[in-house]
N, C-alpha and C positions, 0 to 999 in steps of 0.2 A: 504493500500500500504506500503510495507518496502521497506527502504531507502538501501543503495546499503553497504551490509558489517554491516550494524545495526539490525542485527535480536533479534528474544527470544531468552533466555540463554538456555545454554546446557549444558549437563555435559561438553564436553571435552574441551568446554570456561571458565565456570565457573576451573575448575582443572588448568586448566593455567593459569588463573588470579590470583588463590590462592597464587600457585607455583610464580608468577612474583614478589605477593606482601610481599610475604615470604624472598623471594629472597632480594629485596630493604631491607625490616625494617632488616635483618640480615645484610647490611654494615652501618645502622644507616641514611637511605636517605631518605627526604621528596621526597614528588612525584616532586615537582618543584625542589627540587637540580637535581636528578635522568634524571630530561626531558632534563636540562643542556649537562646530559651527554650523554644521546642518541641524543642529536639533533633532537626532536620531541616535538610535544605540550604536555600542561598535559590532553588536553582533551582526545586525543588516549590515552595514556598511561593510564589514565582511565577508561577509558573502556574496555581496555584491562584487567585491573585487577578485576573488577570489571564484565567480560563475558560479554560485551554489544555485541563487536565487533571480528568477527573474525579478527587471525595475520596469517600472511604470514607467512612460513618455515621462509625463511631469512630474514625479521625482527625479529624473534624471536631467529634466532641465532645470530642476534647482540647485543641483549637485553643481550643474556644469557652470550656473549662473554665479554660485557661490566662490565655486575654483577659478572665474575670468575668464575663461575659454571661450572667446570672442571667435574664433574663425567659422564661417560660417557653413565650410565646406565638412568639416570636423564634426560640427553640431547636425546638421543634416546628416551623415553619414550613421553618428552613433545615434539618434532619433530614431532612425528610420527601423537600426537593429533593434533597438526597442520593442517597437511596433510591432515586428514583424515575430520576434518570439516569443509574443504571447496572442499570438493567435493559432488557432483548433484547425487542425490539419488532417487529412486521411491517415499519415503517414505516425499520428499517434495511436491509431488503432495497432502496430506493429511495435509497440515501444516495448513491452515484455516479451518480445519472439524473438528480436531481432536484436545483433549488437547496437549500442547507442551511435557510434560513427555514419553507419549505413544508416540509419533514421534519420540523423541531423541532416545528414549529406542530401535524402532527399527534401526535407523542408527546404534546406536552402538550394535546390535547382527548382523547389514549386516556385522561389520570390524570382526566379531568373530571368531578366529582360532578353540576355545572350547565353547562347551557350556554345561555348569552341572547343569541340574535340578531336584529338587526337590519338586514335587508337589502332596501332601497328599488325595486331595479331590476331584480334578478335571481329568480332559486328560490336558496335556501343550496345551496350546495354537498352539504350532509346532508341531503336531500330529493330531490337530482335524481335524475328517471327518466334512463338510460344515455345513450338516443340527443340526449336533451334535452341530458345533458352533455359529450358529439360534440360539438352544435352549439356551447356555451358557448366548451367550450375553444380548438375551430378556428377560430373568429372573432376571438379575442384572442390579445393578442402579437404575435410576431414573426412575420412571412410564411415566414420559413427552415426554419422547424420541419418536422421528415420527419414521416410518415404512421406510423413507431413511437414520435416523441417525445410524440405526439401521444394513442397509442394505452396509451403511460404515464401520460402526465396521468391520461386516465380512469380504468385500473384502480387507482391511486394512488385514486382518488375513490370510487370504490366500496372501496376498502378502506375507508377513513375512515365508510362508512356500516356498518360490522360496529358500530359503536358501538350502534345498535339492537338487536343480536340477543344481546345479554350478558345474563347472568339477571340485574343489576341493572343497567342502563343509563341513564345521566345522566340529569337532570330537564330535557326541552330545553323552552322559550317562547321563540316566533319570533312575530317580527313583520314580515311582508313586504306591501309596497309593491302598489298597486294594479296599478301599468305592471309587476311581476315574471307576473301572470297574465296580461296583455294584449299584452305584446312575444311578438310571432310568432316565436322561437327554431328553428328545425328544420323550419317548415313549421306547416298546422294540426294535422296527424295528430301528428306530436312534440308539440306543445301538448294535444292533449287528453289520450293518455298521460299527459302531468305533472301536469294538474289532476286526472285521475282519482287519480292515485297521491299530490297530497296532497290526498284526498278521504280519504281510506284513512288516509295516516298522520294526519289530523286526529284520528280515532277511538281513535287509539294512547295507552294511559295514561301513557307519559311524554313526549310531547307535547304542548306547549298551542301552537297554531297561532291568531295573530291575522292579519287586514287591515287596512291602513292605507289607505281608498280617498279617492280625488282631494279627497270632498267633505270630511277630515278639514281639509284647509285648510292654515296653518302649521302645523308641528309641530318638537321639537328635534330630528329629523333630516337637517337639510339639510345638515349635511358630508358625509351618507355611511353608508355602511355599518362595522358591529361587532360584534366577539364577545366577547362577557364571559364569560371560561371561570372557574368556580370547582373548584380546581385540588388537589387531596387529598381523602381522607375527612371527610365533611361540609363540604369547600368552605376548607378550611384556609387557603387565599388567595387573592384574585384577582389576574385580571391581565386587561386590553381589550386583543384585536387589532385593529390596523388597518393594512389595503388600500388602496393604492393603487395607479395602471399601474404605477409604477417600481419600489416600495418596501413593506416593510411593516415593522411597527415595534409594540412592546409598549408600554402604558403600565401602572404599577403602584404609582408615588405613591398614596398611601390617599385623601387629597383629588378627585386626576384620577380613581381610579375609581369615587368615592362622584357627581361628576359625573354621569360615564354611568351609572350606576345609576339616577339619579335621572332621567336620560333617557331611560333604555329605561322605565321605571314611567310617566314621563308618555306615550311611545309607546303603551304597553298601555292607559290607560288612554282616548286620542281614539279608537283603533282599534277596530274593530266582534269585540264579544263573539265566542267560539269558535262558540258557536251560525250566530251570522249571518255568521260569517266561512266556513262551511263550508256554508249557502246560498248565500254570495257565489259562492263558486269553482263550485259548481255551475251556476250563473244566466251564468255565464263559459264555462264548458265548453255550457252545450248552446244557446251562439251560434257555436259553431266549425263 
């Protein structure tokens, strides 16, 4: 049972909290001077810094009012996190099934104005046809996993694809990997299903679908795969996720993600045009 505003941490708590305690140590305030001056205990204020607890909009703009934190770009940015995580989402029906990373992760691609992927090996996640996402999921991880944990994975994943059916739904550009159309996932017949289906969302006007085939050569993606979510109205912030088997982890230093930005813009631009990228997949599909 969780206690009412006492949840797991999440990014947009944990960011705020950083930001609150950044804020405080830059006027030289212990947390008990600082509680003085909000007129609040140290245990909120605590946990607040600390992402235990979500803040309300205006407590938070008293906090920020009290600390001088004049920039405007600053104040909109952590408002908005506010806002936004404390609001009732699909993806907390999944909160006791699923690890907490994979839940936040989807709340924050539901707030997503943009979405830029890059993914070398696989289909995204937001593209897989069902039984294609059977095969993903049953092949990774732990051997222990039951035939319902398993069977959560996927509708967790097709929830995540409602992202499409929104009357205004994010600006996705993906860029996947040659071996993502070529690894035999589920059999052939599960493979052609999947290239038919992004044959289809190729066509979709907030999709731009690239390939990255063999003959691109080097390119800056040999770490791996990432999502660059742009995160509010009009992309208010970003932030890169990345994957790996054990872990996954946010980056959103302005430097680290102007990096991958400029690494997914060099991926788009070795990779073959939308046009030819969606002859490619065809020319793929009917050798199966």
């Amino acid at each position: 049972m969780r206690l009412m505003g006492y949840d797991r941490q999440t990014y947009r708590r944990r960011k705020i909290g950083d930001s609150l305690r950044m804020f405080r140590e830059s006027l030289g305030l212990t947390q008990k001077a600082a509680c003085r001056l909000l007129d609040r205990s140290q245990a909120s204020l605590s946990a607040y810094e600390n992402g235990h607890r979500a803040i309300r909009p205006r407590d938070l703009k008293h906090i920020l009012d009290v600390y001088g934190v004049t920039d405007d770009l600053v104040r909109s940015r952590l408002l908005s996190l506010a806002a936004q995580g404390r609001q009732d989402g699909w993806w907390h029906d999944f909160d006791e099934r699923l690890a907490p990373g994979v839940v936040d992760f989807a709340s924050l691609e539901a707030d997503a104005s943009s979405v830029r992927m890059f993914q070398p090996l696989l289909v995204h996640g937001l593209l897989q046809e069902e039984d294609y996402a059977r095969a993903v999921i049953a092949d990774s991880g732990s051997a222990l996993r039951s035939s319902r944990d398993i069977d959560t994975e996927i509708s967790f994943r097709l929830h995540r694809q409602r992202l499409h059916d929104q009357e205004r739904p994010p600006k996705m550009s993906v860029v996947l990997g040659e071996p993502a159309l070529r690894q035999a996932m589920g059999g052939a017949a599960v493979m052609r299903r999947q290239l038919r289906k992004l044959v289809v969302m190729s066509e979709w006007p907030h999709i731009d679908l690239q390939i990255l085939p063999f003959s691109a050569g080097a390119h800056p993606g040999g770490d791996g795969p990432f999502t660059i979510l742009g995160v509010g109205s009009a992309g208010l912030f970003e932030v890169v996720a990345i994957d790996s088997l054990t872990r996954s982890w946010y980056v959103d230093e302005p430097s680290d993600v102007d990096h991958y930005c400029e690494s997914f813009e060099r991926l788009r631009e070795i990779a073959l045009s939308e046009i030819d990228s969606r002859a490619f997949i065809e020319r793929i599909l009917s050798e199966l």
